[in-house]
N, C-alpha and C positions, 0 to 999 in steps of 0.2 A: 793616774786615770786619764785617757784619751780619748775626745768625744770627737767620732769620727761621721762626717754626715755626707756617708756616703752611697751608691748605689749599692745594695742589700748583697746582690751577686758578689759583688767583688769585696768583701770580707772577710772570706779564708786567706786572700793574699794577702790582706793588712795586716792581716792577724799573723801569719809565716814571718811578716816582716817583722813583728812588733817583739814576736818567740824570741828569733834569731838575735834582734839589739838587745832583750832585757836578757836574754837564759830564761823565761818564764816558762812555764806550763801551759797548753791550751785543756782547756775543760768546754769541751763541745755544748751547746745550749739542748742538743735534742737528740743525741748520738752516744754520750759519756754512761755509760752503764750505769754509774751509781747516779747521775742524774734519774732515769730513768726510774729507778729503783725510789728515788724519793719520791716521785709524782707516782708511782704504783700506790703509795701509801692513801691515797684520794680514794683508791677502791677498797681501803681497810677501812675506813671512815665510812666511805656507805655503807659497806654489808653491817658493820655493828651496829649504826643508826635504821638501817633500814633491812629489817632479815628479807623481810617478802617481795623486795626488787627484783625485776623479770630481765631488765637489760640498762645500761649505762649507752649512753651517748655522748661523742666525746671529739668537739673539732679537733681535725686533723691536720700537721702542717709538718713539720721535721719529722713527728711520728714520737719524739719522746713520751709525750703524757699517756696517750691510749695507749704505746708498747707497755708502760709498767703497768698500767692500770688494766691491759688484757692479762697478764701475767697474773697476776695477780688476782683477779676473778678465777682464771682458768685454774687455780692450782687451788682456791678457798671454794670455787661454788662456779663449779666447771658446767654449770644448769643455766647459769646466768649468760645473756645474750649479751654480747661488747658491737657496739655501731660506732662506725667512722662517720663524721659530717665534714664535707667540706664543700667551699666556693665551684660553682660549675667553671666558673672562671680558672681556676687553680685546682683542674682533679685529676692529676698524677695519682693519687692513690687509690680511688678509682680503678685510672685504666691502667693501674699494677697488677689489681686483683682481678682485674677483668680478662688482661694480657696473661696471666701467671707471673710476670718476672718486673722487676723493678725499671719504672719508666718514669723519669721524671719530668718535671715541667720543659721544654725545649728554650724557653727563653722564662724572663720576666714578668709572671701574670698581674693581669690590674684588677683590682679586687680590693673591698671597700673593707675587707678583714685583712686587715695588713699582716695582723699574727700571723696568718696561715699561709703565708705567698711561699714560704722554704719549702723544698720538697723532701717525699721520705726520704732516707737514706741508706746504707749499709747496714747498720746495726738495727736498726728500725722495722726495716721491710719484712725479714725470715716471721719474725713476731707478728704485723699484722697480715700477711701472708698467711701464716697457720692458725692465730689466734682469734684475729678481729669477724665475725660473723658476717657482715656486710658493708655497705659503704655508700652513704647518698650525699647527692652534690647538690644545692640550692643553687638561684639564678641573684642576682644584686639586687634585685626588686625585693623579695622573697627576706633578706639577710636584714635589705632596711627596714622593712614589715615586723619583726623576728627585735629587733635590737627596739623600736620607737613603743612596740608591744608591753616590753619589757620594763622601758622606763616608766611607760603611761600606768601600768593596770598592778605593775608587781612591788613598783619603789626602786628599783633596785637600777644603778648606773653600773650597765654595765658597756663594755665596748664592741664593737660588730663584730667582732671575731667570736666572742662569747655566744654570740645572736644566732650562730652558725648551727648551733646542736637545734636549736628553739625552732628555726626556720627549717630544718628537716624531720623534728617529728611533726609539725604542722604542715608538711607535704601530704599531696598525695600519694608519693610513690610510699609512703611510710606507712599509710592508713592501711599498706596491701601485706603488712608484715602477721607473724599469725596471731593469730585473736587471743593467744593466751599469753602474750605479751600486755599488760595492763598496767604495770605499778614500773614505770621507765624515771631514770637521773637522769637529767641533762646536767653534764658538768660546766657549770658558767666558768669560763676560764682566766678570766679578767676584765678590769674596769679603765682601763688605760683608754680614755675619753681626751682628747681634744676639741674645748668647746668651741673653738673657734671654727673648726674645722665643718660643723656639721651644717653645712650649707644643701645639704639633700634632704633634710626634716623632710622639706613641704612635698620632696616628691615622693617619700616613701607612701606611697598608695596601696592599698590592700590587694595583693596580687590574685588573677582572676581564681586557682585552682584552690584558694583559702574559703573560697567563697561558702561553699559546702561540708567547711569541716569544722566541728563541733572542740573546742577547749574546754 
């Protein structure tokens, strides 16, 4: 095992290198089909636990989780609505579905959900292209608001990237989706917290457009 701490971008080339000395295998983190295929199983879990779900929300960053997870709705309960959330800071997938065609980050975005800085991909894109129903993008104020929420009122550590689905249905651009949308999963995607790190508590402030929206 090789712990590499290095800039996120340049990864596939460690990794080419790392292939090439060991003969190893690469297994993509957000790209590998059957990866994708295991994190769809997230949507076999809701629909059993929950039949009367209107739509899943679901941060986006490679696009692995919500690719199986639209698949997978779309083929069991093709009525259910599939939402992308991601950083306004890092919204390549966004302006893919906004563009039509796969457009990814041009550089390295800064964003306080570090999960989600990877952008779609090849395998990723055709699926939330035809699958994912829409896609909104929070602001960092919004992300911190969404994750300090969560700790405070729900118990639950989770990490800002998680915070990401939470901070876009608490938007307003989300209040304006249709009204028979009512019973929504936000998939918390993990808790990968560094406590050291969270030197923005005191500024996450209640962002002005939360103001009038009822939880």
């Amino acid at each position: 095992m090789k712990f590499l701490f290095l800039h996120f971008w340049s990864r596939e080339n460690i990794t080419k290198r790392i292939i090439e000395e060991t003969e190893g295998i690469m297994v993509h983190p957000n790209q590998e089909p059957a990866v994708m295929a295991g994190q769809g199983t997230i949507a076999m879990e809701v629909l059993n636990q929950v039949p009367l779900v209107d739509a899943l929300v679901v941060p986006v960053g490679g696009g692995g989780m919500i690719a199986g997870i639209a698949i997978t709705v779309k083929a069991l309960r093709p009525t259910v609505k599939v939402y992308a959330a991601e950083p306004l800071n890092a919204d390549d997938c966004y302006k893919s579905k906004l563009k039509g065609e796969l457009t990814p980050n041009p550089c390295p975005p800064e964003t306080i959900a570090d999960g989600v800085k990877s952008s779609i991909g090849l395998n990723t894109w055709p699926v939330i292209r035809d699958l994912v129903d829409d896609v909104f993008t929070v602001t960092e104020d919004e992300i911190k608001y969404a994750t300090q929420l969560v700790w405070e009122r729900m118990k639950l550590l989770i990490e800002p990237t998680a915070a990401v689905g939470v901070a876009a249905v608490l938007s307003q651009h989300f209040q304006t989706i249709s009204p028979e949308v009512k019973n929504i999963c936000i998939v918390l995607s993990g808790g990968n917290v560094d406590l050291t790190s969270i030197t923005w508590m005191k500024q996450a402030e209640r962002p002005a457009p939360y103001q009038s929206v009822s939880v």
